[in-house]
C-alpha positions in Angstrom: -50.7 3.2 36.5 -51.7 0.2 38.6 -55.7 -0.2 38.7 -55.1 1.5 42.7 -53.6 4.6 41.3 -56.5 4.5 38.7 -59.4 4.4 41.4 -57.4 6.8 43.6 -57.1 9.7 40.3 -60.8 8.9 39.2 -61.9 9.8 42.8 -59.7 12.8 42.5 -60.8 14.2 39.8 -64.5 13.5 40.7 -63.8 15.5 43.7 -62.9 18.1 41.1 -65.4 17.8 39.4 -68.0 17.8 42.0 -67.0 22.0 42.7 -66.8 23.5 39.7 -69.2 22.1 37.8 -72.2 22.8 39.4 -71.2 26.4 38.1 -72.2 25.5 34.3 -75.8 25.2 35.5 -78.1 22.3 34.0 -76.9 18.6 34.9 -76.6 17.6 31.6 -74.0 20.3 31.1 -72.0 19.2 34.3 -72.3 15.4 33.3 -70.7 16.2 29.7 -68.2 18.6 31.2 -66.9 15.5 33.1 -66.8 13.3 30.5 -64.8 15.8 27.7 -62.4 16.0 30.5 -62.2 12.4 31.7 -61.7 12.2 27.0 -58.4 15.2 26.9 -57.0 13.4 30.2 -57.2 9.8 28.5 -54.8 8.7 26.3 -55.0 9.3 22.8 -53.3 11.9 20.1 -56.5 13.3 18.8 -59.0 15.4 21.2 -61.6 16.2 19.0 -65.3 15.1 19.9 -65.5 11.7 18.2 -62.1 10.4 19.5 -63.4 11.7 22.6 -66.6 10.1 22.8 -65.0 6.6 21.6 -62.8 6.7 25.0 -65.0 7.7 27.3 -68.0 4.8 27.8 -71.7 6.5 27.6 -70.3 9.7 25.9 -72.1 10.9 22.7 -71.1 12.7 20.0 -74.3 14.7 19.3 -74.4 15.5 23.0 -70.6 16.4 23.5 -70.4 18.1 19.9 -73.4 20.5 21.2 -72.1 21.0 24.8 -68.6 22.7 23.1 -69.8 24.4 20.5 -73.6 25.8 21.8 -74.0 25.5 25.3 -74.6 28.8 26.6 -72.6 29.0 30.0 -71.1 31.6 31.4 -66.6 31.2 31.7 -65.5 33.6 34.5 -67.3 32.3 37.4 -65.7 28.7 36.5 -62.2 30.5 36.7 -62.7 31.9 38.8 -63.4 29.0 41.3 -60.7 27.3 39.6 -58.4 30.0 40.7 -59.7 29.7 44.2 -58.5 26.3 44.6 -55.5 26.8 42.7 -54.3 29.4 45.4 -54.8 27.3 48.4 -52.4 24.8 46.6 -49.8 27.6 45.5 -46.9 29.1 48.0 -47.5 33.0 48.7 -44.5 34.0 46.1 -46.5 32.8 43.1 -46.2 35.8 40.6 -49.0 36.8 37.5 -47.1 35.6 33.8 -48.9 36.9 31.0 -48.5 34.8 28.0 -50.3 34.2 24.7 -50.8 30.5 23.2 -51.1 30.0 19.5 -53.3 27.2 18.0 -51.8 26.0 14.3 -55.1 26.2 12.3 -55.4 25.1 8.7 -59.1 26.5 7.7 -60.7 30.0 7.9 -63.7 29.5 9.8 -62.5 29.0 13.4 -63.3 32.4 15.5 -60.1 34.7 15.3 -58.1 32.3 12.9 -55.5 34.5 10.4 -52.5 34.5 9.6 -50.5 35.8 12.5 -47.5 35.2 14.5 -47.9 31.7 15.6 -45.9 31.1 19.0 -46.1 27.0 18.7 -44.3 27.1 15.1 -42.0 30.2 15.8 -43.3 31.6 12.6 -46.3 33.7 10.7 -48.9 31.2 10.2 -52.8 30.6 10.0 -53.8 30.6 14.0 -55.7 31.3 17.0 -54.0 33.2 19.6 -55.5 33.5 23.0 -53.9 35.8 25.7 -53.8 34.2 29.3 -52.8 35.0 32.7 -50.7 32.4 34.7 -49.7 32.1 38.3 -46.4 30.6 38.5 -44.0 29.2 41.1 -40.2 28.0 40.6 -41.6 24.8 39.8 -45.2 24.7 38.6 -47.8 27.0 36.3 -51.4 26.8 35.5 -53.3 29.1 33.8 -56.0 31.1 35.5 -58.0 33.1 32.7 -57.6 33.8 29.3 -59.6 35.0 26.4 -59.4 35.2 22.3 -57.4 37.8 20.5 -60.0 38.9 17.8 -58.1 40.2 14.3 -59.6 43.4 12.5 -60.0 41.3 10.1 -62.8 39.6 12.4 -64.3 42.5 14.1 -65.1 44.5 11.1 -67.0 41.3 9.3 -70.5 41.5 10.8 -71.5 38.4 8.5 -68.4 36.5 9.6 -68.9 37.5 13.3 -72.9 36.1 12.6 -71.8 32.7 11.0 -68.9 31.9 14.1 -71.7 33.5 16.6 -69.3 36.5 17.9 -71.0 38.0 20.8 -72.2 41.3 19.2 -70.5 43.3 22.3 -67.3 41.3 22.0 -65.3 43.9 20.1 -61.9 44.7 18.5 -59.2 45.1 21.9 -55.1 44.7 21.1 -53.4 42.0 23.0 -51.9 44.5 25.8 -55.8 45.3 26.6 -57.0 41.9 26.5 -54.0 41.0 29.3 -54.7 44.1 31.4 -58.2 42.9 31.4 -57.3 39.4 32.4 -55.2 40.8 35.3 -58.0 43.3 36.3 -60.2 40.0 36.4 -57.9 37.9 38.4 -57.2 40.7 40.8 -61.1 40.5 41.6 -61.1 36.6 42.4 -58.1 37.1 45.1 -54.8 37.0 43.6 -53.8 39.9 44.9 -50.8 42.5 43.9 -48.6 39.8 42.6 -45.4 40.9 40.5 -46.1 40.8 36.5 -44.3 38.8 34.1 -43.9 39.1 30.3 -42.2 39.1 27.5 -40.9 41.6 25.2 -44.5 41.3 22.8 -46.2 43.2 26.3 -43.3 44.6 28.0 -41.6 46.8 25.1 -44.9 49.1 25.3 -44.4 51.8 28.0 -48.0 52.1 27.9 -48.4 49.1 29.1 -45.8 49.3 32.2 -47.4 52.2 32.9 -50.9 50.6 33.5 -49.3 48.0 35.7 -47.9 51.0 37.8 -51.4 52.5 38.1 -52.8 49.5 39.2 -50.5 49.2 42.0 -48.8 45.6 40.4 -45.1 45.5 40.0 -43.4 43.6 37.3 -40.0 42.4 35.4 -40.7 42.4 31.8 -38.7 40.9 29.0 -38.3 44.5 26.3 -36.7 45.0 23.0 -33.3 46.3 22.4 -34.4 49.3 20.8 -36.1 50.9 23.8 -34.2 53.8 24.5 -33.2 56.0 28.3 -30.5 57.0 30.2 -28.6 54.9 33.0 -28.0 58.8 34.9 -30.9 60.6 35.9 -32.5 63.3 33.2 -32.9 67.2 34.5 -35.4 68.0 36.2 -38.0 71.4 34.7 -36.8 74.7 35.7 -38.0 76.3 38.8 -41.7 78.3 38.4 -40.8 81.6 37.9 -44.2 82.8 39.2 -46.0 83.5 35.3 -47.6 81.8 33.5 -47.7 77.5 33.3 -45.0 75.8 35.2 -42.8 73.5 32.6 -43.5 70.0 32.4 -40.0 69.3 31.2 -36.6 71.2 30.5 -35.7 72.9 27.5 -35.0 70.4 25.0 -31.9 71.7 24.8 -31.0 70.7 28.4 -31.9 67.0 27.7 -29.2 64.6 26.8 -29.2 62.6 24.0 -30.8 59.1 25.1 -29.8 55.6 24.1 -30.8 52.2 22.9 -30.4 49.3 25.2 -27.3 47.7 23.3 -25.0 51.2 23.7 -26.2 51.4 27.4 -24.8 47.7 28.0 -21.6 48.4 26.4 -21.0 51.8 27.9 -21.1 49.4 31.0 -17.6 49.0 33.5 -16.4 45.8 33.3 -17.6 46.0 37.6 -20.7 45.6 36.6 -21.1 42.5 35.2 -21.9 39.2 37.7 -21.7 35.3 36.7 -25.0 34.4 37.8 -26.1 30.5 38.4 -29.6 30.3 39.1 -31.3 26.5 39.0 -30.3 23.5 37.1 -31.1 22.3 33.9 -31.5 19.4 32.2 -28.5 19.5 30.3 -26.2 20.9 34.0 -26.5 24.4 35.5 -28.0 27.2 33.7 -25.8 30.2 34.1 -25.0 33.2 31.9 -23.4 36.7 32.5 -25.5 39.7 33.9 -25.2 43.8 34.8 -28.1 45.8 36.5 -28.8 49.2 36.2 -30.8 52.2 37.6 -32.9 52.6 34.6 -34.4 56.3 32.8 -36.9 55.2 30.3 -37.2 58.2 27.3 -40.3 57.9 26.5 -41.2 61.3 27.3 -38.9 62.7 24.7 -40.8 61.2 21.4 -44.2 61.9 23.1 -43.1 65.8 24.3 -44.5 64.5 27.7 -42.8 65.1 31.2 -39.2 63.4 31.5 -39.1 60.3 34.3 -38.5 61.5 37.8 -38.1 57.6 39.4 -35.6 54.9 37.4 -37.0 51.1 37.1 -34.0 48.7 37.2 -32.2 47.3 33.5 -31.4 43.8 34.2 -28.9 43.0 31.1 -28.2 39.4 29.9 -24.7 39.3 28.1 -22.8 35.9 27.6 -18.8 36.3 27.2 -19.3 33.9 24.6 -22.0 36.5 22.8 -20.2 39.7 20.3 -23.4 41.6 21.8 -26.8 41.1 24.9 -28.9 39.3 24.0 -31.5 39.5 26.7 -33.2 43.2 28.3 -35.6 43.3 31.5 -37.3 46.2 33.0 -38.4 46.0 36.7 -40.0 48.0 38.9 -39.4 45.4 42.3 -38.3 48.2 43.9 -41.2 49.6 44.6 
């Protein structure tokens, strides 16, 4: 950058600055929030405290090192401000992407570090994993909220939860809770009913589609190929015959057999299927093979529950290149 740009950024992000944080309280807080900022945003591989401190003129250690690891200051009202702004700047079909970020560790006393599916080496490893909420455009995302996932491992130590000072009411939620608490909380700063993204680690779990119905937010989430439904609509319970409790279901042996995801796609007419191009990439257009379906989900059958009355859509991904799909969404846009 020329030393314009420079001025120009530094006033920027002073503006920044100056409305959010004022939320963290005391003025020393606010003045070493600035400066670990002004440290990640400067260049420089490492971003711990003393590599931070050494870029930033008048920073010190002690006083940064305490601000990140001890002061007391409460998150969600600073992200929620954060999402304020970020919505003026955002067009109106921004949708909610939950995601999870993994943090290579090579200790054991960071909170929430174990070994775990790490997302950033695409393998089991020792990690943090934090579950966030994102609003996303075609062309931009930025995070809104997002909160540690806490092993059992962590939970059920009280004298590890005492030495990494775990908030004694932080307890043991699964990563499906934690993001249907991050939406619940990002619905309450103004986001609004936006449609839910996710992969096939959330969307798989038809307990969690079905808390995104109940709170009134539709979504397209990535699932595995081993969910299982019908692409024709089940039967409906027998009429009441006027004694004793209606039937939640029909007789089991009125329901057909369901299927997984991969027999449902090849059970497909070859009328279904659609070349779809839909943006450019960096190595030409990105375009792949795809069939949509009305969409019975059986997950009523294993549970004894009622069957589905209303079908989400299947959206299949099959290459003619590929011996089998190799991609399975579930949407509910419909509604």
């Amino acid at each position: 950058m020329q030393p314009a740009q420079l001025r120009a950024a530094e006033r920027r992000l002073g503006r920044f600055l100056g409305k959010v944080t004022p939320l963290l309280g005391r003025v020393e807080r606010q003045t070493h929030a600035g400066e670990y900022v002004r440290g990640l945003l400067l260049d420089g591989e490492r971003k711990s405290i003393t590599p931070i401190a050494e870029r930033v003129p008048g920073s010190d250690v002690q006083a940064l090192r305490q601000f990140v690891n001890q002061s007391p200051w409460a998150w969600a009202p600073l992200q929620a401000a954060l999402t304020t702004l970020l919505l003026d700047r955002l067009l109106p079909e921004a949708v909610l992407i939950v995601d999870e970020t993994s943090f290579p560790k090579k200790g054991d006393q960071s909170v929430g570090v174990a070994r775990q599916y790490c997302g950033t080496l695409g393998k089991t490893a020792n990690c943090q994993v934090a579950v966030s909420v994102h609003l996303g455009t075609a062309t931009a995302c930025v995070p809104l909220t997002w909160e540690l996932y806490l092993p059992h491992a962590w939970s059920e130590d009280p004298g590890r939860r005492t030495t990494a000072r775990v908030p004694d009411d932080v307890r043991y939620q699964t990563k499906n809770e934690l993001a249907l608490a991050a939406l619940d909380r990002v619905r309450t700063w103004g986001v609004g009913a936006r449609v839910v993204l996710a992969d096939a680690g959330y969307g798989t779990s038809h307990e969690f589609r079905a808390a995104l119905t109940t709170r009134g937010l539709p979504y397209c989430v990535q699932v595995a190929a081993s969910v299982k439904g019908w692409t024709t609509e089940p039967p409906a319970p027998p009429p009441y015959a006027g004694r004793g409790r209606p039937r939640r279901r029909p007789p089991d042996d009125d329901i057909p057999a369901s299927h997984d995801l991969p027999t449902l796609a090849a059970a497909l007419p070859a009328t279904a299927w659609r070349t779809v191009t839909w943006r450019a990439g960096t190595k030409g257009p990105l375009r792949s093979r795809f069939a949509a379906a009305a969409f019975w989900p059986a997950h009523g059958v294993r549970s004894r529950g009622p069957l589905p009355t209303r079908p989400v859509q299947l959206l299949i991904e099959w290459p003619k290149t590929a011996a089998a799909p190799i991609k399975y969404w579930l949407a509910s846009l419909a509604d």
